[in-house]
N, C-alpha and C positions, 0 to 999 in steps of 0.2 A: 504493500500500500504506500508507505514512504515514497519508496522507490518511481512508483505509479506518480506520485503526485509531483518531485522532485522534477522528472522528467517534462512533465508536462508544463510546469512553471517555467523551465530551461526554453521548451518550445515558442513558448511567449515573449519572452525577453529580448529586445536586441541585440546583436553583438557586443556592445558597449554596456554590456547594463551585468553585474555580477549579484548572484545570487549569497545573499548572508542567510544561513539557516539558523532561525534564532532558537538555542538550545537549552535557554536557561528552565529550571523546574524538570525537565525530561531528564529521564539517566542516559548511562553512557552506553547502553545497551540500542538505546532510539538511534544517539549518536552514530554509534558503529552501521547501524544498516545502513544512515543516510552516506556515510563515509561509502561502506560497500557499492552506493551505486554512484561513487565517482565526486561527491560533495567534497569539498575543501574547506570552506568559508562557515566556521560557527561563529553565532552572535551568545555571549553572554555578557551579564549585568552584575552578577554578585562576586566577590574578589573570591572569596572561600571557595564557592562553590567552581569557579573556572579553573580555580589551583588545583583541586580534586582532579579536575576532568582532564586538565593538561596531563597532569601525573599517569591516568589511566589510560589514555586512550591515541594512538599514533601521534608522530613526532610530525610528520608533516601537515598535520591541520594547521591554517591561517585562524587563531584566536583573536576574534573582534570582540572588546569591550564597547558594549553600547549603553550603558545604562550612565543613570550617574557618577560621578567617581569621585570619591571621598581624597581629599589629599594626602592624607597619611597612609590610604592602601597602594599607592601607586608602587610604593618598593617593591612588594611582592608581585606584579606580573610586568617589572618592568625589562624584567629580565628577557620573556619570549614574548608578548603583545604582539601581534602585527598591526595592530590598526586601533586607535582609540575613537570610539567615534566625537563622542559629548565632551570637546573639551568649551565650555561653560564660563570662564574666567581667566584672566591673566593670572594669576595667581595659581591656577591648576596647570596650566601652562607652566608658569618655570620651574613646580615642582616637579612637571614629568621632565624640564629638560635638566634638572638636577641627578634625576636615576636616572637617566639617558647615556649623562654623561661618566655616571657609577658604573654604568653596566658596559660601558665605553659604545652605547648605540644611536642612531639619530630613529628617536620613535618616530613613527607616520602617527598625524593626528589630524582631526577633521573639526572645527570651529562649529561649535551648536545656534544655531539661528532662533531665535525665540518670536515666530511668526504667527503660532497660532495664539487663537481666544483665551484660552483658557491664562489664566496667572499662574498656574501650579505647574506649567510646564518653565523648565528652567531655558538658558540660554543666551545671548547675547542678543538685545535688539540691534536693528540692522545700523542707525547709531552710534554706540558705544562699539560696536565690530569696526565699523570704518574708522572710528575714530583711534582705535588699538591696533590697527593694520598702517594708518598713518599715521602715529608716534613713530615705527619703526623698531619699535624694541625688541620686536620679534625675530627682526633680523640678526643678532647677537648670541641667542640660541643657541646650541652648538650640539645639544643631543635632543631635539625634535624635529622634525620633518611636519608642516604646516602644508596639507594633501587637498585639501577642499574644504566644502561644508555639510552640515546635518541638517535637518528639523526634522520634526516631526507636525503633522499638520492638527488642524483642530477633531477633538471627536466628536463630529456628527455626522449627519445622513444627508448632508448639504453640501453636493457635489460641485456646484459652484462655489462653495466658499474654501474648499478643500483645492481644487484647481488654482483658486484665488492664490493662496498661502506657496504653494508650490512654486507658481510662477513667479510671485517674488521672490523666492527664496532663490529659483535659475537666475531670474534676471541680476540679485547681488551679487549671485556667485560671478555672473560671465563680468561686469562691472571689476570687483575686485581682481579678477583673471588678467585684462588688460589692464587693469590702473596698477597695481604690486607685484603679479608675478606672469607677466608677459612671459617671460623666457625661462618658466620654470613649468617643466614637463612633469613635476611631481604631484603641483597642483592640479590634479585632475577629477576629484572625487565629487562625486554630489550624491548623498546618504538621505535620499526620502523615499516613503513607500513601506509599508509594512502591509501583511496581512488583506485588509479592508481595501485599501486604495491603492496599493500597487500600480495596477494599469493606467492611472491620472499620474501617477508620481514618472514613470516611465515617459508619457506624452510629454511631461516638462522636464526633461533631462536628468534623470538619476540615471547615475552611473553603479549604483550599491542599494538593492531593495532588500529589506529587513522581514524573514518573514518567519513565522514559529506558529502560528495557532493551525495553518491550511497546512504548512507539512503533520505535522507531530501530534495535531489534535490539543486539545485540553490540557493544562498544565497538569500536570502527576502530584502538586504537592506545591 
């Protein structure tokens, strides 16, 4: 079934567009089938819970952390991380590029957009990101890699307002791409789409769709 469903989301996707199979709550037993039919990309959100899994389960999975991330858990997955999605603040920023530089790595990190409705969703207004992308401080860095951006859009059934958020969120991204890193091949990432909206997040340019309820069903716990 996994495998069935994996497949068929691959089918859908463009070229350009990777599939993050979001595996938090599920064991490493889910994991492993999705791995068996060729996945790479898991999403997890909880530090503890991704240390387990890294431990248990093949060494070439790309572990994306997408949830929040607490500043003092960064040491523990700074070591293998591929990908952070939600980095949220300058200050979560120079802490990953502080273990960055510990682990002697430039982490890939993805700048969290804070677009939709709701207030409880964290992130950078599109504002305070321009504004922190044009101080420049970022460029000083020396164990992060600054890849793209995230959001997450609003939860509801209002596909127009859902399209709405996304396309801001491309239109910052492309904005930021020519004004700061024209000539950086690294910045490529656009992290929207989960589950529910996927197909709208893909029409507006995700590069990285986040999905875990359509593969794996129901959280275990």
């Amino acid at each position: 079934m996994i495998c069935q469903v994996i497949e068929s989301i691959r089918q859908e996707l463009p070229q350009q567009t990777h599939l993050v199979a979001v595996s938090k709550y599920h064991p490493c037993e889910a994991i492993q089938a999705a791995y068996d039919c060729g996945q790479r990309i898991f999403g997890e959100s909880h530090v503890q819970e991704l240390m387990a899994k890294h431990d248990a389960l093949p060494k070439d999975i790309e572990w994306h952390f997408i949830g929040h991330l607490q500043t003092n858990k960064v040491k523990y997955i700074a070591p293998f991380i591929s990908l952070i999605h939600a980095v949220d603040t300058p200050k979560l920023l120079n802490e990953i590029n502080k273990q960055g530089i510990k682990n002697g790595r430039r982490i890939p990190c993805l700048l969290e957009l804070h677009v939709a409705q709701e207030e409880s969703k964290y992130g950078f207004s599109l504002e305070a990101c321009e504004a922190y992308l044009e101080s420049g401080e970022w460029k000083t860095l020396e164990g992060v890699q600054i890849c793209g951006m995230m959001c997450m859009a609003s939860n509801t059934d209002n596909e127009e307002q859902i399209v709405r958020e996304f396309r801001m969120a491309n239109s910052f991204f492309s904005l930021c791409k020519e004004k700061y890193f024209p000539h950086d091949d690294n910045f490529c990432h656009r992290s929207w789409g989960m589950s529910d909206d996927y197909p709208l997040a893909v029409q507006n340019g995700s590069t990285l769709v986040r999905i875990g309820t359509k593969i794996f069903g129901e959280r275990s716990y």
